[in-house]
N, C-alpha and C positions, 0 to 999 in steps of 0.2 A: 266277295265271291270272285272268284278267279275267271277267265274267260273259258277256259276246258271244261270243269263243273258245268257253270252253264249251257254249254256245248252237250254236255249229256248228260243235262235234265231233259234239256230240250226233246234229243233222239229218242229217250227212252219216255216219253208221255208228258213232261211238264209238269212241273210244281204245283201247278193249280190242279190240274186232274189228278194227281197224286196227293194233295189236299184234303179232297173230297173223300175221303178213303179211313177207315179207323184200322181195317186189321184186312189179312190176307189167311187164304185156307187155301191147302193142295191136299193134292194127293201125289205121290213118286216111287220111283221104283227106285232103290240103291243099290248099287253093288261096289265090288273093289274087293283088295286085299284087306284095306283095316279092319274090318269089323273079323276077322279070323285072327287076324292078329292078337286083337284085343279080347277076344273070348266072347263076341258078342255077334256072330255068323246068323244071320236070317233074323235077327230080332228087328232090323229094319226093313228089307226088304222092301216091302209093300206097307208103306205109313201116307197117314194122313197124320197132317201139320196146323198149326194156326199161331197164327204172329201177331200183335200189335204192329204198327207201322212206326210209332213214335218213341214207344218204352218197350224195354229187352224183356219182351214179357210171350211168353207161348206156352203151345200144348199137345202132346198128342193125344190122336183120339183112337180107338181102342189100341192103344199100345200092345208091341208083340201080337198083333194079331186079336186080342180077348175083346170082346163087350164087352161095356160098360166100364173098362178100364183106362185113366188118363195121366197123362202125366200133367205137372205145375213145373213151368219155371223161370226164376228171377236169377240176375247176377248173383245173387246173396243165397236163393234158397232152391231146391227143387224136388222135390216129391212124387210117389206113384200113388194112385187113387181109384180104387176100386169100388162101383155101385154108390159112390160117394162118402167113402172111408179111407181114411190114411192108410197105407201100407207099409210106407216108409220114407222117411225123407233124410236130407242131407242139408245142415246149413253150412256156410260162408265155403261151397264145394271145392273152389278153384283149390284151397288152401289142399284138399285133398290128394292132388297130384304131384305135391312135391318130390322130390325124388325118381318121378316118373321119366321113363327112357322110353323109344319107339317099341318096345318088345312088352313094355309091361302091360298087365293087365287092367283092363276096368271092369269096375262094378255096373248094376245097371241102370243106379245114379251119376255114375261119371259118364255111363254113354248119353242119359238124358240131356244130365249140362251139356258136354261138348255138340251133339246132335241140333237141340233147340239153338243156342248161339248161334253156328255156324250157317243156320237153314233161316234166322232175321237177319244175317248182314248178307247173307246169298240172294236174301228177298227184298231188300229195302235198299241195295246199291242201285242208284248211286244217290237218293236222294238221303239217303243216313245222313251225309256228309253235310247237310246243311243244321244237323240238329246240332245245339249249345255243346262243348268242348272236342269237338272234330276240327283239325285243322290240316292244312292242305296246301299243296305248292308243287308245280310244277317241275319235272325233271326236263334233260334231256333225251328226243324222242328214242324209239327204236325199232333199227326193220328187224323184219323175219317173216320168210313165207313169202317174199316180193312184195311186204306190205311197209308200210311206216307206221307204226303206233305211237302217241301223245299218251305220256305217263305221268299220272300223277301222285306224289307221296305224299300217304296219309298219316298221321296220329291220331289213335284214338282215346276218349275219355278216361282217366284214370280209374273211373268207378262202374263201367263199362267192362263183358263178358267180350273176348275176342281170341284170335289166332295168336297173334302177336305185337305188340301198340302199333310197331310202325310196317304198314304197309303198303305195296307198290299196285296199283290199278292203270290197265293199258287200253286205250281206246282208238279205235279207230276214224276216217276223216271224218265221218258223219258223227262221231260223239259215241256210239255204242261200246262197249266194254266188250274186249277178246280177252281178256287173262286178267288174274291177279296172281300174285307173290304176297306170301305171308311163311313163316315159320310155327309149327305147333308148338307153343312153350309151354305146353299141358305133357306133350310126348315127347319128347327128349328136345326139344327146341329146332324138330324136323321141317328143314326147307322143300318147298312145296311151291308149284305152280299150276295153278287152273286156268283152263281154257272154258271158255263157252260158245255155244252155237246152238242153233237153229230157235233163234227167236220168235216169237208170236207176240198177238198183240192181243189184251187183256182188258178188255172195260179201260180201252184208255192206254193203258200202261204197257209198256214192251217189256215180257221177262224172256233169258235164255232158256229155251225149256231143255237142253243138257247141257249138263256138268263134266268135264274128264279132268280129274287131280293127280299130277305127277309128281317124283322128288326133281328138287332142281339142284343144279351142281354149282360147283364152284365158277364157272362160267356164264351164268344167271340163265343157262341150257337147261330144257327141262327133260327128265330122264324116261324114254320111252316105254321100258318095261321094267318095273309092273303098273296098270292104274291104278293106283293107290285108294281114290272113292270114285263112284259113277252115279251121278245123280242125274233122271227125267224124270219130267215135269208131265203127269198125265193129264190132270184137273187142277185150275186155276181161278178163285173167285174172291173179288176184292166187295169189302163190304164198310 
């Protein structure tokens, strides 16, 4: 383990307290341009989420707003589930986006996969990185904002749901994470940089409770308008 990692495991709660833990549950608000884009405007809005901590495994709970209505999902498989009946599901989904550019549309299987994915590696950074086929190395740093950020680049699992394998996580002196870089290889292999702030502390564990994702340019700049997703954190319970 690299000396950064450890630097923020530490900031963000520690391995052992993040140990103690099987799954996470929120609730959030989302906004942004994608979900218009993608034909899927207010379906998240106001979700409640739940993650495993160790395996890429969640759910929502009344999805779209409905009782009794959930979703299921694996890298492999993902599904909607009504009163405790299939609705419909989708396997080996990722294969589903081929062809897919920033304009195209999703289904509201492909909003599930990308949603769930997106909302365990947004919840389990940075201790993801310590699970079996994560690997990790430090770049050189970078200012912005009068700050200096220690960046470290990731790869992730080949059997593993993500943004893109390899991506960039920026932390500040104390070990906390301001931004990542990743590209959407689901949506036309769209460059993207998120910011996060206003932290809180969680049975332990420090999460960013908002989100702001932008497109980033060919200058590793990230583009001010439009925000692309806007994720806060209302409720927060590790269990």
């Amino acid at each position: 383990m690299n000396d950064l990692l450890q630097l923020a495991l530490e900031a963000h709660g520690g391995l052992e307290q993040w140990n103690g833990f099987e799954k996470v549950a929120i609730q959030m608000k989302v906004g942004g341009i994608l979900w218009t884009v993608k034909g899927q405007e207010g379906v998240l809005n106001n979700s409640q989420i739940e993650v495993e901590l160790r395996n890429q495994r969640g759910r929502y709970l009344e999805f779209n707003g409905k009782k009794g209505q959930e979703t299921y999902f694996t890298p492999k498989e993902v599904s909607i589930i009504n009163n405790g009946y299939l609705v419909e599901a989708l396997f080996n989904p990722r294969d589903s986006f081929i062809g897919h550019e920033l304009q195209t549309p999703w289904t509201r299987l492909q909003l599930i996969y990308f949603g769930t994915y997106a909302m365990w590696e947004y919840l389990t950074i940075p201790f993801n990185l310590t699970l079996p086929g994560f690997n990790t190395k430090e770049l050189t740093p970078w200012h912005e904002g009068g700050e200096t950020w220690r960046r470290m680049e990731v790869h992730f699992p080949n059997d593993w749901a993500y943004h893109s394998k390899e991506q960039v996580f920026y932390f500040d002196e104390k070990g906390l994470l301001k931004r990542m870089d990743y590209n959407v290889d689901i949506s036309g292999n769209t460059a993207a940089a998120q910011y996060v702030f206003d932290y809180q502390d969680f049975q332990g564990i420090k999460l960013p409770t908002r989100r702001l994702v932008y497109g980033r340019d060919a200058q590793n700049q990230y583009v001010k308008e439009p925000v692309v997703v806007s994720i806060n954190l209302l409720d927060v319970h590790f269990d």
